[in-house]
C-alpha positions in Angstrom: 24.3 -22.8 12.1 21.7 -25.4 13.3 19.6 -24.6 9.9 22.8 -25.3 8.1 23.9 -28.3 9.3 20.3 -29.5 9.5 18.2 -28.6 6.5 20.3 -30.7 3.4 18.8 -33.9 5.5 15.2 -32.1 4.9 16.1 -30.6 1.4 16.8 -34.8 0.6 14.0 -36.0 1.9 11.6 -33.8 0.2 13.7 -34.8 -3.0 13.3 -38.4 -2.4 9.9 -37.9 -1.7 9.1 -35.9 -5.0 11.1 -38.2 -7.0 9.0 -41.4 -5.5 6.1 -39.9 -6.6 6.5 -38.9 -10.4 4.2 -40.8 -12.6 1.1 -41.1 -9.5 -1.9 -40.9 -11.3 -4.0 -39.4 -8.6 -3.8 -35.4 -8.6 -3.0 -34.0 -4.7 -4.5 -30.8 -3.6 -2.3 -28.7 -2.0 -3.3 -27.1 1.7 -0.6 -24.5 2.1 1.4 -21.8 0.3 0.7 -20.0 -2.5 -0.3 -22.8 -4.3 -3.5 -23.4 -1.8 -6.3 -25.0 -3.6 -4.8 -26.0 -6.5 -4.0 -29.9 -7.6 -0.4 -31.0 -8.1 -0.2 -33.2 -11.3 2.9 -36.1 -11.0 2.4 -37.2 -14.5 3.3 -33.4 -15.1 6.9 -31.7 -16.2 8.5 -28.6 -15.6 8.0 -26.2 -13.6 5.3 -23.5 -11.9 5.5 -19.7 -11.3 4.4 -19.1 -7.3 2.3 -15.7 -6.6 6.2 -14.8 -5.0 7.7 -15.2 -8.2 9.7 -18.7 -6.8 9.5 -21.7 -9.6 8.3 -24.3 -8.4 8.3 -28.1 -9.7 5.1 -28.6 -11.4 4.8 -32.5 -10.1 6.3 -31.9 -7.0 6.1 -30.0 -3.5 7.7 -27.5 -1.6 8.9 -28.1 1.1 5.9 -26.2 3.0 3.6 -28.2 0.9 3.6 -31.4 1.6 1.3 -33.4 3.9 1.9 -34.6 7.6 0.0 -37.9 6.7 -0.1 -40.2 3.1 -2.6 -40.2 1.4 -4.6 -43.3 0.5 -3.0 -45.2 -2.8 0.4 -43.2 -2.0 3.6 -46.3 -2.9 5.5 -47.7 -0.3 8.3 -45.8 -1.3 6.8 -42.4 -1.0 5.2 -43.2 2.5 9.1 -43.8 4.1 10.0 -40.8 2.4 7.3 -38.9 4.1 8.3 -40.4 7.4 11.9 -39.4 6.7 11.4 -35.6 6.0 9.0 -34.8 9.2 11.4 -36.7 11.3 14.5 -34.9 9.8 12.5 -31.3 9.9 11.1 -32.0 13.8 14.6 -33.0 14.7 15.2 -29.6 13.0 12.9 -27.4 15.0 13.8 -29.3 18.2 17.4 -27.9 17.9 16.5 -24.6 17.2 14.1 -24.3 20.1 16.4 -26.0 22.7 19.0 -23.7 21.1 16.4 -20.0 21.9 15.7 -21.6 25.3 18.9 -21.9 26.6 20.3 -18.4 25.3 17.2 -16.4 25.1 16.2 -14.1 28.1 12.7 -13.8 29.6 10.7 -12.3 31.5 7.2 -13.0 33.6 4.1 -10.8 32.1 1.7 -10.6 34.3 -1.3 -7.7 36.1 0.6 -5.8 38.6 -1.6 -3.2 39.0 -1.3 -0.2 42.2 -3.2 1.8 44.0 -3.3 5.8 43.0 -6.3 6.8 44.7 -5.4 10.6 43.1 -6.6 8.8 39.5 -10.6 7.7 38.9 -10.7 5.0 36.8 -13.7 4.9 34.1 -14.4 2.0 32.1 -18.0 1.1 30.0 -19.1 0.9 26.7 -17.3 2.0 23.5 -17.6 2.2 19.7 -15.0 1.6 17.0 -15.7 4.1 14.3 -13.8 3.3 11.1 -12.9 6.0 8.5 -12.7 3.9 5.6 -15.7 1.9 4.1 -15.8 -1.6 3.7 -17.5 -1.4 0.5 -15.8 -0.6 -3.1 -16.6 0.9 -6.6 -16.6 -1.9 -9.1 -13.8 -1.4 -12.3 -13.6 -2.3 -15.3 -10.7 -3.7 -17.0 -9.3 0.1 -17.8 -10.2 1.0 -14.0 -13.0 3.1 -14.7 -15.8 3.0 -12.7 -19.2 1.2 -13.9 -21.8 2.8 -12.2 -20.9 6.3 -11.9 -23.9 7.1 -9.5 -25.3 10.9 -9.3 -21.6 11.8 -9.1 -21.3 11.8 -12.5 -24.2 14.2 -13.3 -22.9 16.5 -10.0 -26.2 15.3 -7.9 -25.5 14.9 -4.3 -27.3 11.8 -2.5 -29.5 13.2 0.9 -27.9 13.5 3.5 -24.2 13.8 1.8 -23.7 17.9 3.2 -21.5 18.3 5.4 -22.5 20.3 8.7 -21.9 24.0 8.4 -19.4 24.7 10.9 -16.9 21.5 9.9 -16.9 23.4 6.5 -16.2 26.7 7.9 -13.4 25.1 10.3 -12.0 23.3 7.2 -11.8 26.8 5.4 -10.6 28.7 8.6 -7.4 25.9 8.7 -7.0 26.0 4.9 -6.7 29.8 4.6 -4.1 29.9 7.3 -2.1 26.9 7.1 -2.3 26.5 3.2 -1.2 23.0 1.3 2.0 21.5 2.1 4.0 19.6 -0.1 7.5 17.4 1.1 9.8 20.2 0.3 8.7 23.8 2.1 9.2 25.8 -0.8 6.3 24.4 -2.9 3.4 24.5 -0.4 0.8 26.5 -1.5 -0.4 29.8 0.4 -3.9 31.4 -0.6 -3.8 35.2 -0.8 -7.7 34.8 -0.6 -9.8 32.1 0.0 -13.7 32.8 0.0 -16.8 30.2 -0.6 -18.2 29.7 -3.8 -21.6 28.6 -4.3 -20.8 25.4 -6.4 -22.4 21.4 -6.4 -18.8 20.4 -5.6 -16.9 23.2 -5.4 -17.0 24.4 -2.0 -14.5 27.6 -1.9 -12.1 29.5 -4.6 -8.4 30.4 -3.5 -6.6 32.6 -5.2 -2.3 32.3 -4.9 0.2 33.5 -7.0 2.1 31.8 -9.7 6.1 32.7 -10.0 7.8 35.3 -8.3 8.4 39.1 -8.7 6.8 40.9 -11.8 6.3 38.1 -13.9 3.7 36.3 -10.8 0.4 35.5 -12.3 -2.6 34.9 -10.3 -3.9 31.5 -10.3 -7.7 30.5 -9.0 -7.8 26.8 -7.3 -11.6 25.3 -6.7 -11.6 24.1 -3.3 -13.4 20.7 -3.1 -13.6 19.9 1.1 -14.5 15.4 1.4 -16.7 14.0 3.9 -15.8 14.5 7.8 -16.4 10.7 7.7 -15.9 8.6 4.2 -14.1 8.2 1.5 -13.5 10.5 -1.9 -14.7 8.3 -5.2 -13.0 8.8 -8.7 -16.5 9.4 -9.4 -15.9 12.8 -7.1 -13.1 14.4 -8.7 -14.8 13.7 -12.0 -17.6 15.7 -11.4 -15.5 18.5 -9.5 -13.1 18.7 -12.3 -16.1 18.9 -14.9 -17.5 22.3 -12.2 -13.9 24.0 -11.7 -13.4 23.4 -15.8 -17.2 24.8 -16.6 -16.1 28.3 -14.2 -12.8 28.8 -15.9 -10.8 27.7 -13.0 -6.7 27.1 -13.1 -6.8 23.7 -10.9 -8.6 21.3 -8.6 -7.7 21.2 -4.6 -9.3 18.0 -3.3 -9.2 17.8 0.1 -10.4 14.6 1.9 -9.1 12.5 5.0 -9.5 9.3 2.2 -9.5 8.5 -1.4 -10.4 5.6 -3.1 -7.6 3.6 -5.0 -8.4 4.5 -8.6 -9.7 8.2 -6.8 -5.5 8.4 -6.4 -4.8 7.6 -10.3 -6.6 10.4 -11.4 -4.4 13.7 -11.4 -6.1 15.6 -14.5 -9.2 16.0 -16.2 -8.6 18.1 -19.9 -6.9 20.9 -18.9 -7.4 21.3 -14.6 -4.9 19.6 -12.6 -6.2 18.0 -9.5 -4.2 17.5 -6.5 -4.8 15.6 -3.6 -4.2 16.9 -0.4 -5.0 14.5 2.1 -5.8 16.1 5.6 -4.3 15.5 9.1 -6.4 12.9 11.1 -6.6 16.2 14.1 -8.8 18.3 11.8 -11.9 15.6 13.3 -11.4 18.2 16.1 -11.4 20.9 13.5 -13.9 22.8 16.0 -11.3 23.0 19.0 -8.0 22.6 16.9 -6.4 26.0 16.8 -6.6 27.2 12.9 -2.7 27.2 11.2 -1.0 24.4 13.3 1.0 22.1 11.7 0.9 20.9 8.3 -3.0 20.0 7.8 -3.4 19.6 4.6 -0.4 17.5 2.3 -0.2 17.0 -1.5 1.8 13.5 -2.2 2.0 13.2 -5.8 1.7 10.6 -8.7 4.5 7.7 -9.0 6.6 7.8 -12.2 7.0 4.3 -12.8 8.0 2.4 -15.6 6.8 -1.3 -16.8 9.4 -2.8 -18.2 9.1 -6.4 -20.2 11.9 -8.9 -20.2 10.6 -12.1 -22.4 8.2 -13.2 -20.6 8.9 -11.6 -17.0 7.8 -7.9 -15.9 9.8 -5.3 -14.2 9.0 -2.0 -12.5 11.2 0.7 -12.0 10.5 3.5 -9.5 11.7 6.8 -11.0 10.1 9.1 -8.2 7.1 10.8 -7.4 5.9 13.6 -9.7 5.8 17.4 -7.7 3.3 19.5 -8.5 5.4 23.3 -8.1 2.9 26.2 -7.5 6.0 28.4 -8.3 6.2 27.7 -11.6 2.8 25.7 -12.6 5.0 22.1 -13.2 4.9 18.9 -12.7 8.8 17.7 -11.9 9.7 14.0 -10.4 11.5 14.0 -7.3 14.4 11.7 -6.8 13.5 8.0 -5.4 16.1 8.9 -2.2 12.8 11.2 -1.6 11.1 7.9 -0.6 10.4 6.2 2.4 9.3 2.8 0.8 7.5 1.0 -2.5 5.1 -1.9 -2.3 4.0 -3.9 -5.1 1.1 -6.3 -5.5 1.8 -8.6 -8.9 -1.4 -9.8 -9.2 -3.9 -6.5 -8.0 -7.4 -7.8 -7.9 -9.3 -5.0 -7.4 -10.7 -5.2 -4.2 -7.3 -5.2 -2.2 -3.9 -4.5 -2.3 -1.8 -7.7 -1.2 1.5 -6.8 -0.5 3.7 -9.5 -2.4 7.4 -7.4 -3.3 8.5 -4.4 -0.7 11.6 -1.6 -1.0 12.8 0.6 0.9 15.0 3.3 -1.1 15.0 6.2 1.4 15.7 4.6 5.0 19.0 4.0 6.0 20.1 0.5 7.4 21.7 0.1 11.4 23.6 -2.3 10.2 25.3 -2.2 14.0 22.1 -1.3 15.7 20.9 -5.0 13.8 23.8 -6.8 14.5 23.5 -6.2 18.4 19.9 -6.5 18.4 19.8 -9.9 16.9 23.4 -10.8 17.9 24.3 -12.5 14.7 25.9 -11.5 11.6 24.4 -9.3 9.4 23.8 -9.8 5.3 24.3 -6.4 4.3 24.0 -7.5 0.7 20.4 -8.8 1.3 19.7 -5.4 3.1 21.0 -3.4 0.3 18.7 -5.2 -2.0 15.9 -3.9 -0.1 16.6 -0.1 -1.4 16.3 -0.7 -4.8 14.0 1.4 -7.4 13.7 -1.6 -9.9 11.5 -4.5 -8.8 12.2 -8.3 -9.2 11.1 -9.9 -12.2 7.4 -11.3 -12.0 5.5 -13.4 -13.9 2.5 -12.2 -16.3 -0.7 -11.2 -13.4 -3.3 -13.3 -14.1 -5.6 -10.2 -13.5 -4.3 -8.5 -16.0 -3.0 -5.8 -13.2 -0.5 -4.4 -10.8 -0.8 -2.2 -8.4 2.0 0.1 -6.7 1.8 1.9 -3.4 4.5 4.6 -2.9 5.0 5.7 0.8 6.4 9.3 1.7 8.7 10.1 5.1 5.7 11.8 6.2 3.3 8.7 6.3 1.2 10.0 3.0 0.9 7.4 0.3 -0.6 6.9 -2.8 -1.0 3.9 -5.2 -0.8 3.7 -9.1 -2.5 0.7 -11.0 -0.8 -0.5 -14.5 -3.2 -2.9 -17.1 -0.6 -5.5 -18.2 
């Protein structure tokens, strides 16, 4: 209520200020927003696309944009209509907080610690240890990698082996736990699974294909990532290239990490590759009890669809392709089957920037909310948080979007489109 009855008296002065300015002939660099670093024009017209998707005047601030103080050379005119606007938005935030303070309730945090002499306490030195390197694989414009390292030729760097036993407690899990998938009925159990003396492929599995009489045995090369690091696209290129040369049916990659454009790449001629990304508890694979839990889970490729609309983009999330080891099909899964969709309009490469987020699969306390925040909820805005068609964006100036799809079981994987 306090925003309503307070923010026309900002919306005004930020008018009054914008429309004092038009025609200034010196250029103001803007400090805030998504427009940061970039010079607002007042000799300009029309308007600007934000990085949100907002237009936004092109000789004229936002309302987070503009300055506390005038610049130098600013008219008269623009300076009391500066003054106006922080005095009407202070007055603004004033209310509000006077508002929280007398309603809100609080509470002291402070130490309180107690005696349990039962309990030794140890403290000292420790090390942060992070799975997930810092550096990146440089792209080209079609996302391929540039320098393809000995990866490409199947040459391991020194040093990359893994130690003996994490491989053979990575087998022992594998043979009895098998690859999970979301639904039960498509994980995939190995009748056999023995080592194979590969460059990259590190075992063979054997399972069967259909049901009944008319099952066909299939052979899967096993491909087992570092214990600490990251899988490369560069990786499953030269794996698929080994399990291709020895005749074999499909590619298993299992890895605690892949690389963005590792998870764009699904097939290689004719082998499938499938990513099974493994549980965080196989680091204790030498005192984890083999066959607990699912270990080892296959999240799929997003079906998506770029759509154009003039000159505005669209993406629609149709599901998440299935690979079914009953059958030896790819099928897309409904978008109910999803926990939640990010989308970065303007990918760069290097990292993914969350800028539009859904979520089709959760459900919405709308009464859990409403006594939580104690205030009425918008169930219209909620509901436009489920959907599986984005909101129109501008052309990236990249020339590419990325979209990260996010199961109920925590696995995700991310697509990149070339616009």
């Amino acid at each position: 209520m306090i925003w309503e009855e307070t923010q026309p008296a900002v919306e005004g002065a930020c008018a009054a200020l914008n429309a004092a300015l038009v025609g200034h002939k010196a250029p103001f660099k803007v400090e805030t927003g998504g427009r940061t670093g970039k010079m607002v024009d007042f000799t300009a017209s029309g308007t600007v696309t934000l990085p949100s998707g907002e237009e936004a005047p092109a000789n004229g601030f936002m309302e987070w944009e503009i300055p506390r103080k005038a610049p130098d050379g600013w008219p008269a005119a623009a300076k009391a209509a500066l003054e106006t606007f922080w005095k009407a938005r202070i007055n603004r935030q004033k209310e509000i907080d006077a508002s929280i303070a007398a309603r809100a309730e609080f509470e002291n945090l402070y130490d309180k610690p107690y005696e349990d002499k039962k309990r030794i306490r140890v403290a000292g030195p420790f090390t942060v240890e992070s799975l997930s390197p810092h550096s990146i694989s440089p792209v080209d414009e079609h996302g391929e990698l540039i320098d393809q390292i000995n990866a490409a030729e199947g040459l391991h760097l020194p040093g990359e082996r893994e130690a003996e036993n994490y491989r053979k407690a990575i087998m022992e899990n594998l043979a009895k736990a098998g690859v999970h998938q979301q639904d039960k009925k498509d994980a995939i159990r190995f009748d056999t699974l023995a080592p194979w003396p590969g460059e990259w492929i590190g075992a063979e599995g054997r399972y069967r294909e259909g049901e009944g009489e008319d099952a066909v045995e299939r052979r899967a090369g096993i491909f087992i990532g570092p214990e600490y690091g990251t899988v490369s696209r560069a990786d499953l290129v030269a794996c698929a290239k080994e399990a291709g040369d020895f005749g074999m049916d499909i590619v298993i990659a299992c890895a605690f990490n892949f690389e963005a454009h590792a998870q764009e790449f699904h097939r290689l001629g004719r082998v499938p590759i499938l990513h099974a990304r493994m549980n965080a508890d196989l680091h204790m694979a030498g005192d984890l009890k083999a066959g607990g839990g699912n270990l080892f889970v296959v999240f799929g490729e997003p079906d998506i669809e770029l759509r154009q609309e003039g000159d505005r983009y669209r993406v629609e999330l149709k599901g998440v392709d299935i690979f079914r080891p009953a059958t030896g099909t790819v099928e897309t899964s409904e978008p109910d089957d999803i926990a939640c969709w990010f989308i970065d309009t303007d990918y760069s490469g290097e990292s993914f920037f969350v800028r539009q987020a859904y979520f089709p699969g959760a459900e919405v306390p709308y009464k859990a909310l409403r006594s939580t925040l104690k205030a009425d909820i918008d169930e219209e805005a909620w509901d436009s948080l489920k959907r599986t068609v984005s909101r129109p964006f501008a052309r990236p100036k990249s020339g590419r979007i990325a979209v990260k799809v996010i199961n109920h079981l925590g696995d995700e994987v991310m697509k990149v489109l070339s616009i």
